[in-house]
DRENPA-3360 file (N, C-alpha, C; in nm, 2 decimals, always signed):
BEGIN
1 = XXXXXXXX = +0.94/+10.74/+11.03/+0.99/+10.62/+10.96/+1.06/+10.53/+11.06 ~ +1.04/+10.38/+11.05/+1.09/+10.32/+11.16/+1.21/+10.20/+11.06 ~ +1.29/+10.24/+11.17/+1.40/+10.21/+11.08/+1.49/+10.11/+11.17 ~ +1.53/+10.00/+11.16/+1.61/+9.90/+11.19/+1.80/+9.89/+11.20 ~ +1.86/+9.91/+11.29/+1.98/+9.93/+11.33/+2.08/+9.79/+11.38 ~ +2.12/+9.70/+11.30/+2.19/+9.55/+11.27/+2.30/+9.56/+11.23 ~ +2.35/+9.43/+11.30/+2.51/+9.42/+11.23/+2.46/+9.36/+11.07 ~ +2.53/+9.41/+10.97/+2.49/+9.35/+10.86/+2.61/+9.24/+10.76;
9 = XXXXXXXX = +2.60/+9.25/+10.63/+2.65/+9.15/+10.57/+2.74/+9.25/+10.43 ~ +2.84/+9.14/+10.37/+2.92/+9.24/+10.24/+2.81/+9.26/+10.16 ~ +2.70/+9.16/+10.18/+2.62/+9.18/+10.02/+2.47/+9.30/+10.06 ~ +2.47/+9.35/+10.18/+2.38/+9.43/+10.20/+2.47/+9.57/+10.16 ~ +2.59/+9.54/+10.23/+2.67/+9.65/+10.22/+2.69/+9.71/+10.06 ~ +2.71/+9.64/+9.94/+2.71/+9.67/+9.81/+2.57/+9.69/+9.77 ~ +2.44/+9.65/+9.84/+2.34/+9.65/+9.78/+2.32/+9.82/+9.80 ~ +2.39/+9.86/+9.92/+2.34/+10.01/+9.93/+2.44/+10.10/+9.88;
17 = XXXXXXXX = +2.60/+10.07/+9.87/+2.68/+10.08/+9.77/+2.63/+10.14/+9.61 ~ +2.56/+10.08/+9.57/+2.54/+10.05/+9.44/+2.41/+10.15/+9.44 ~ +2.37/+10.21/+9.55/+2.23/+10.33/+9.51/+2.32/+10.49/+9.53 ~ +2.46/+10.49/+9.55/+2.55/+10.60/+9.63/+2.60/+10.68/+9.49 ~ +2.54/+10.80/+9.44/+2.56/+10.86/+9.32/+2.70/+10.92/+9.31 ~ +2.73/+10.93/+9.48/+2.92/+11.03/+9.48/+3.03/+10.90/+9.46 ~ +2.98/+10.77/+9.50/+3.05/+10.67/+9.51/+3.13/+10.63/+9.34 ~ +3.23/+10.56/+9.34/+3.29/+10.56/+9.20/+3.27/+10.43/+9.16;
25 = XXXXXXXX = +3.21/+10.31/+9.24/+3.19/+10.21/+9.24/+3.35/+10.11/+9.22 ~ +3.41/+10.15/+9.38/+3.53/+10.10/+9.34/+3.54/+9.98/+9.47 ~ +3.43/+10.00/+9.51/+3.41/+9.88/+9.66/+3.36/+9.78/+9.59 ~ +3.45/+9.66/+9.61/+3.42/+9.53/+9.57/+3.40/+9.42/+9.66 ~ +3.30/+9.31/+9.61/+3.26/+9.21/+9.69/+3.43/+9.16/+9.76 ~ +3.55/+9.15/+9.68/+3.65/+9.09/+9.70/+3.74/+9.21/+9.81 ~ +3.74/+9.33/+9.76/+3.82/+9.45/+9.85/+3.77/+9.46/+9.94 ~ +3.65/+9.44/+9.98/+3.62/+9.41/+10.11/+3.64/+9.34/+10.21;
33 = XXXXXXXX = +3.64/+9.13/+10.14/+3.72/+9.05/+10.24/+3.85/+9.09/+10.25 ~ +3.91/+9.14/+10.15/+4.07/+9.15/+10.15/+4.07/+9.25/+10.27 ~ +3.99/+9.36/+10.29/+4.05/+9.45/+10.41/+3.99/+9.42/+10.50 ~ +3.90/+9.35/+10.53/+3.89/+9.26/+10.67/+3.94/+9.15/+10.72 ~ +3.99/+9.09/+10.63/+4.08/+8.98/+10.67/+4.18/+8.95/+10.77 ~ +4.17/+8.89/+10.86/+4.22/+8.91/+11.00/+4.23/+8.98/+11.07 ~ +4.12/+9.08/+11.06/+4.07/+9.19/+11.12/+3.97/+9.18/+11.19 ~ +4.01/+9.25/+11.34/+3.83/+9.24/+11.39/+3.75/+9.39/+11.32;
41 = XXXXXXXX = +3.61/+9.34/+11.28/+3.57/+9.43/+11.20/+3.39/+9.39/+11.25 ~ +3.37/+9.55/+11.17/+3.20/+9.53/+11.24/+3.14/+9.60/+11.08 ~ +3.01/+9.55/+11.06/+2.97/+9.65/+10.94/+2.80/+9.62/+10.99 ~ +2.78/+9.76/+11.03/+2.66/+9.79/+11.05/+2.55/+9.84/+10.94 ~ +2.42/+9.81/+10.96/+2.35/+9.82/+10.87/+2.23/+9.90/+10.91 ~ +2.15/+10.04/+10.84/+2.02/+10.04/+10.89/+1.91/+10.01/+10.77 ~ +1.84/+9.95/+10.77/+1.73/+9.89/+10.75/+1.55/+9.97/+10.74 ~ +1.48/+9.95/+10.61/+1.39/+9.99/+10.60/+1.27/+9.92/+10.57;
49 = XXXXXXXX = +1.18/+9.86/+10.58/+1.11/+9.76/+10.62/+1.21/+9.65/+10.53 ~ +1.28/+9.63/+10.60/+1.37/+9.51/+10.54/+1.50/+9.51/+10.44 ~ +1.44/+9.63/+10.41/+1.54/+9.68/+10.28/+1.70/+9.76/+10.32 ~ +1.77/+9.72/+10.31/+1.91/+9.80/+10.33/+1.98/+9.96/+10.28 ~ +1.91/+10.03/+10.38/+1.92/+10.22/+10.31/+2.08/+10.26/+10.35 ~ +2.12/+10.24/+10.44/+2.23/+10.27/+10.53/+2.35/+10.17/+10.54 ~ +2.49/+10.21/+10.51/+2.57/+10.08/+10.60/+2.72/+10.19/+10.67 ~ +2.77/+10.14/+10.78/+2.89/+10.16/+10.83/+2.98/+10.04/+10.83;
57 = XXXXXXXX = +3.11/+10.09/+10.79/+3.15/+9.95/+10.78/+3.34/+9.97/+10.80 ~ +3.40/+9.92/+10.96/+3.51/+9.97/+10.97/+3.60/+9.80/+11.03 ~ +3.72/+9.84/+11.06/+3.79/+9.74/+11.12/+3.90/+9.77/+11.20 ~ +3.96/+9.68/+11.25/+4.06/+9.68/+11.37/+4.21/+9.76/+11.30 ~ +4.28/+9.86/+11.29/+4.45/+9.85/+11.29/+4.51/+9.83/+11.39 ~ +4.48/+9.85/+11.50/+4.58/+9.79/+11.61/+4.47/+9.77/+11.73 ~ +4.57/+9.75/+11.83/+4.47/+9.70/+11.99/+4.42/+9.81/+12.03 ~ +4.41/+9.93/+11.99/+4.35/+10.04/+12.03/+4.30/+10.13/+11.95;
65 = XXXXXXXX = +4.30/+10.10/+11.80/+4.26/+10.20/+11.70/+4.17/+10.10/+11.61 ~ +4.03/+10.22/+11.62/+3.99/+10.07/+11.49/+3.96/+10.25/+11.38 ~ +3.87/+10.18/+11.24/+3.93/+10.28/+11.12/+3.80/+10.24/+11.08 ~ +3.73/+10.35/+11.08/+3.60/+10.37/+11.00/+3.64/+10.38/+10.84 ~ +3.61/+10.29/+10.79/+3.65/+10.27/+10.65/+3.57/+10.38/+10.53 ~ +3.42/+10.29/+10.56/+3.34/+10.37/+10.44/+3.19/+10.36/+10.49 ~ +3.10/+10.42/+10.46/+2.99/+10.44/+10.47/+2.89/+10.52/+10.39 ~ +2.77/+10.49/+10.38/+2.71/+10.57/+10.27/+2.52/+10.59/+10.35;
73 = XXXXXXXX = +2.46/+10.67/+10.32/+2.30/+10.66/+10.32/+2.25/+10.66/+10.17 ~ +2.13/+10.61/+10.12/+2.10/+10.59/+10.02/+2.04/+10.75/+10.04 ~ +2.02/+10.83/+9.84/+1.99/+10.97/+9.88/+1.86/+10.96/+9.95 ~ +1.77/+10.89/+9.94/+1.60/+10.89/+9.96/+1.62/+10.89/+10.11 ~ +1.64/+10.82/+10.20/+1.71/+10.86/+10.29/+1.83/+10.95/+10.42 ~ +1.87/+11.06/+10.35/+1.97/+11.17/+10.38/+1.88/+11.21/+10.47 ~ +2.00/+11.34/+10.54/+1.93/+11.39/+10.61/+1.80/+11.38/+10.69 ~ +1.81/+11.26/+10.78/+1.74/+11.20/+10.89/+1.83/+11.14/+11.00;
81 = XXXXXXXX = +1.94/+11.22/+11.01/+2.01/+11.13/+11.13/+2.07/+10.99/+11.11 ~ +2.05/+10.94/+11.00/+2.10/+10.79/+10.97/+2.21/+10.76/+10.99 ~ +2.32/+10.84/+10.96/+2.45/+10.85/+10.95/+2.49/+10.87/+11.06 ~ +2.43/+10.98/+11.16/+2.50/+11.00/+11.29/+2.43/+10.91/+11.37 ~ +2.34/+10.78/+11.38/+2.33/+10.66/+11.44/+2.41/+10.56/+11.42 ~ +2.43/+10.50/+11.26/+2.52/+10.43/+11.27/+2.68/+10.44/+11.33 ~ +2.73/+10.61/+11.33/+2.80/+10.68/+11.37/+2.83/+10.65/+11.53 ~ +2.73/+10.67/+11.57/+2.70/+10.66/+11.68/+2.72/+10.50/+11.79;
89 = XXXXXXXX = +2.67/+10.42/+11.73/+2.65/+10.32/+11.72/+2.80/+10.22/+11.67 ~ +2.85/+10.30/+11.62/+2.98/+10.23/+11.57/+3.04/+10.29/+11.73 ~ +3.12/+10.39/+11.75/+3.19/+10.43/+11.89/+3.12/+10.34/+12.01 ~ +3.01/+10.34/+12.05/+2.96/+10.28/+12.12/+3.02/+10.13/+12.13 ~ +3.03/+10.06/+11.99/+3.11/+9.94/+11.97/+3.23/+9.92/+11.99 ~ +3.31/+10.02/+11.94/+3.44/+10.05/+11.98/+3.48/+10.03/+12.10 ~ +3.39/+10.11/+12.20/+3.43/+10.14/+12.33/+3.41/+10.02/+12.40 ~ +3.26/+9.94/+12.39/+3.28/+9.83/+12.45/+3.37/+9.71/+12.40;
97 = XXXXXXXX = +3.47/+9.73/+12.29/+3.57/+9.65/+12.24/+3.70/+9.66/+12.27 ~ +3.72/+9.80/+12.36/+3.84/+9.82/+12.45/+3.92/+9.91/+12.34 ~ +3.87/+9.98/+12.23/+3.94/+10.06/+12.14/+3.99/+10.20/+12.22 ~ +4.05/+10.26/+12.25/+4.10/+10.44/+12.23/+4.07/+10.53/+12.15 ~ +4.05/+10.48/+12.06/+4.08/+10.59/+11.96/+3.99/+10.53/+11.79 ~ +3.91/+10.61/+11.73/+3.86/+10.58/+11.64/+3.90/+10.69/+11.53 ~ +3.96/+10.61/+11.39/+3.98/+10.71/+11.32/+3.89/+10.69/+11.18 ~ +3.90/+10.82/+11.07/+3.84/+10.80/+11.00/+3.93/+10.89/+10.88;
105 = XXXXXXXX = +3.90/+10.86/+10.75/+3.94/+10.98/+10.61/+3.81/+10.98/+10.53 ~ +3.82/+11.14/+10.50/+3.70/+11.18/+10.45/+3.80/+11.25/+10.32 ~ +3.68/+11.36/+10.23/+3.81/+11.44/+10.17/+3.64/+11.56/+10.13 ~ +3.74/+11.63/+10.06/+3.65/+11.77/+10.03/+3.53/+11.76/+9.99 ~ +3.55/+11.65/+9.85/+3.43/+11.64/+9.80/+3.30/+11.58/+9.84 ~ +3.30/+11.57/+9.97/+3.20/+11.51/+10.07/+3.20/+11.61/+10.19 ~ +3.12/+11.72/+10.20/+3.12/+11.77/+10.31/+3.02/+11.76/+10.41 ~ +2.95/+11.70/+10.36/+2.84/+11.67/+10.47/+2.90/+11.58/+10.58;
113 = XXXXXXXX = +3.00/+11.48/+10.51/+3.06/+11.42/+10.57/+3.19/+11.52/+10.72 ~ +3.27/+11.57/+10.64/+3.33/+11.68/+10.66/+3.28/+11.76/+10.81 ~ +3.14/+11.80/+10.75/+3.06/+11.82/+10.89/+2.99/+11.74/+11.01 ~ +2.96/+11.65/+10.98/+2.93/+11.57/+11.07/+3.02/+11.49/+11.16 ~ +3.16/+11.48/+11.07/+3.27/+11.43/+11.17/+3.33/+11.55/+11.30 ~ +3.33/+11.65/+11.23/+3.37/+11.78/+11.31/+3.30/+11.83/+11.41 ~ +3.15/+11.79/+11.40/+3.05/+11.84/+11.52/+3.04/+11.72/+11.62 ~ +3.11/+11.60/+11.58/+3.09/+11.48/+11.62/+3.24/+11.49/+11.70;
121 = XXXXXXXX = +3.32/+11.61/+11.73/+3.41/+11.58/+11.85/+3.52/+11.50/+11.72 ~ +3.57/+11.52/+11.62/+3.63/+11.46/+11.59/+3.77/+11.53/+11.55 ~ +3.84/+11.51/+11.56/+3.99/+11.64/+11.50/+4.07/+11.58/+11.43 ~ +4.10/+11.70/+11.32/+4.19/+11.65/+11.18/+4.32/+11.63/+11.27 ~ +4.36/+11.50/+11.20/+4.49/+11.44/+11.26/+4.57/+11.40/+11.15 ~ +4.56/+11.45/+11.00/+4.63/+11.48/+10.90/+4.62/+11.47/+10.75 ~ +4.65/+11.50/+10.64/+4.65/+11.50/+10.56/+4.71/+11.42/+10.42 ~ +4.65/+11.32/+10.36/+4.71/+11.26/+10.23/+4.67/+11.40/+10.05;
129 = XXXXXXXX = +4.79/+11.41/+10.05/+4.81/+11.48/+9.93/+4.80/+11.41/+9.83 ~ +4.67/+11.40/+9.78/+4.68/+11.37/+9.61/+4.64/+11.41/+9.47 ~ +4.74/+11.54/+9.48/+4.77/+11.63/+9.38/+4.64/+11.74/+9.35 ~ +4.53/+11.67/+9.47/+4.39/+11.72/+9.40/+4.30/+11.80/+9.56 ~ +4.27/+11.87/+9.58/+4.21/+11.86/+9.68/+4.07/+11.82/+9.73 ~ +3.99/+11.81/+9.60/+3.88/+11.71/+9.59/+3.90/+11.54/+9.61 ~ +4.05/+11.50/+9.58/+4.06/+11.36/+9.62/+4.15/+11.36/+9.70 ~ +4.21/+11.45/+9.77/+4.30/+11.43/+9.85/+4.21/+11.42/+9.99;
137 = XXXXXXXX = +4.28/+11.33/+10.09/+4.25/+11.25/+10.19/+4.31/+11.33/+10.32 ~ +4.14/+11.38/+10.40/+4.11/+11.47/+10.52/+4.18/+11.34/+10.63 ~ +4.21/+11.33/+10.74/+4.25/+11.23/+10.83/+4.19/+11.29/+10.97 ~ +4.09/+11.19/+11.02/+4.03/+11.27/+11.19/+4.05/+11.14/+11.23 ~ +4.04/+11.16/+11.37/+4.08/+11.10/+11.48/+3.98/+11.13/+11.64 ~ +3.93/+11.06/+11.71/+3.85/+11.10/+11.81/+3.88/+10.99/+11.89 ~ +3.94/+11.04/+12.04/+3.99/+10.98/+12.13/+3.85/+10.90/+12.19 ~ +3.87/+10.80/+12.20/+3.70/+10.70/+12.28/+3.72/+10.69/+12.43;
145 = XXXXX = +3.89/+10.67/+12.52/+3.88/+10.69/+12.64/+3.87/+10.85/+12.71 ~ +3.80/+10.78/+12.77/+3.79/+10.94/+12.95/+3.95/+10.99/+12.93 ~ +3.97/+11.09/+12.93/+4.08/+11.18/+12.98/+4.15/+11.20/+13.11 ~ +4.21/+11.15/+13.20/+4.23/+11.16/+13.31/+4.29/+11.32/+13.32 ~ +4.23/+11.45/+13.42/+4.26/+11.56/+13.40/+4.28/+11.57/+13.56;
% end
């Protein structure tokens, strides 16, 4: 399957939003500009003959951290690597945007997620308690510069 890897748009981003069965449908056209808003931000898209299966979609918190927000694959799609390209593809952006450090929150009830940040060199760097451990908030972190050793 040949598949297309672009910076994309808010309204591709909800178009694939809206096929995500774990999703609670709480990403809005509006919460979106509001958290990018003077933000430098990137939201990548992968693409299937045209059609929008995949999005990554993160932004700037300071001069050296940027915050992988949210991301989804459509299920017809899973498990083909989609995720760990745009993944991929996002650090890559990072690094040539002068970031350190890229972070991300996942939580239990997404483990696929869960795993793919963990094999991807990423380390829990803390935890939001909310009351639940299915919605309570995993916190990783993955340094983007060389280590001077």
């Amino acid at each position: 399957m040949q598949l297309e890897y672009q910076c994309g748009t808010i309204e591709q981003v909800l178009e694939v939003d809206a096929q995500i069965p774990e999703f609670a449908r709480k990403t809005t056209k509006a919460k979106i500009i509001t958290r990018l808003a003077d933000a430098n931000s990137l939201i990548l898209v992968a693409s299937h003959e045209e059609k929008p299966v995949a999005y990554k979609l993160g932004y700037q918190v300071s001069k050296d951290i940027f915050y992988s927000w949210i991301g989804g694959v459509m299920p017809a799609y899973r498990k083909q690597g989609i995720a760990s390209q745009l993944r991929l593809r996002q650090e890559a952006w990072a690094i040539k945007n002068g970031y350190k450090q890229l972070t991300v929150k996942s939580m239990n009830r997404y483990p696929a997620m869960l795993q793919l940040l963990i094999s991807a060199g990423y380390q829990i760097s803390g935890y939001q308690d909310k009351g639940d451990p299915n919605s309570s908030k995993i916190m990783f972190s993955k340094c983007l510069a060389a280590k001077p050793y």
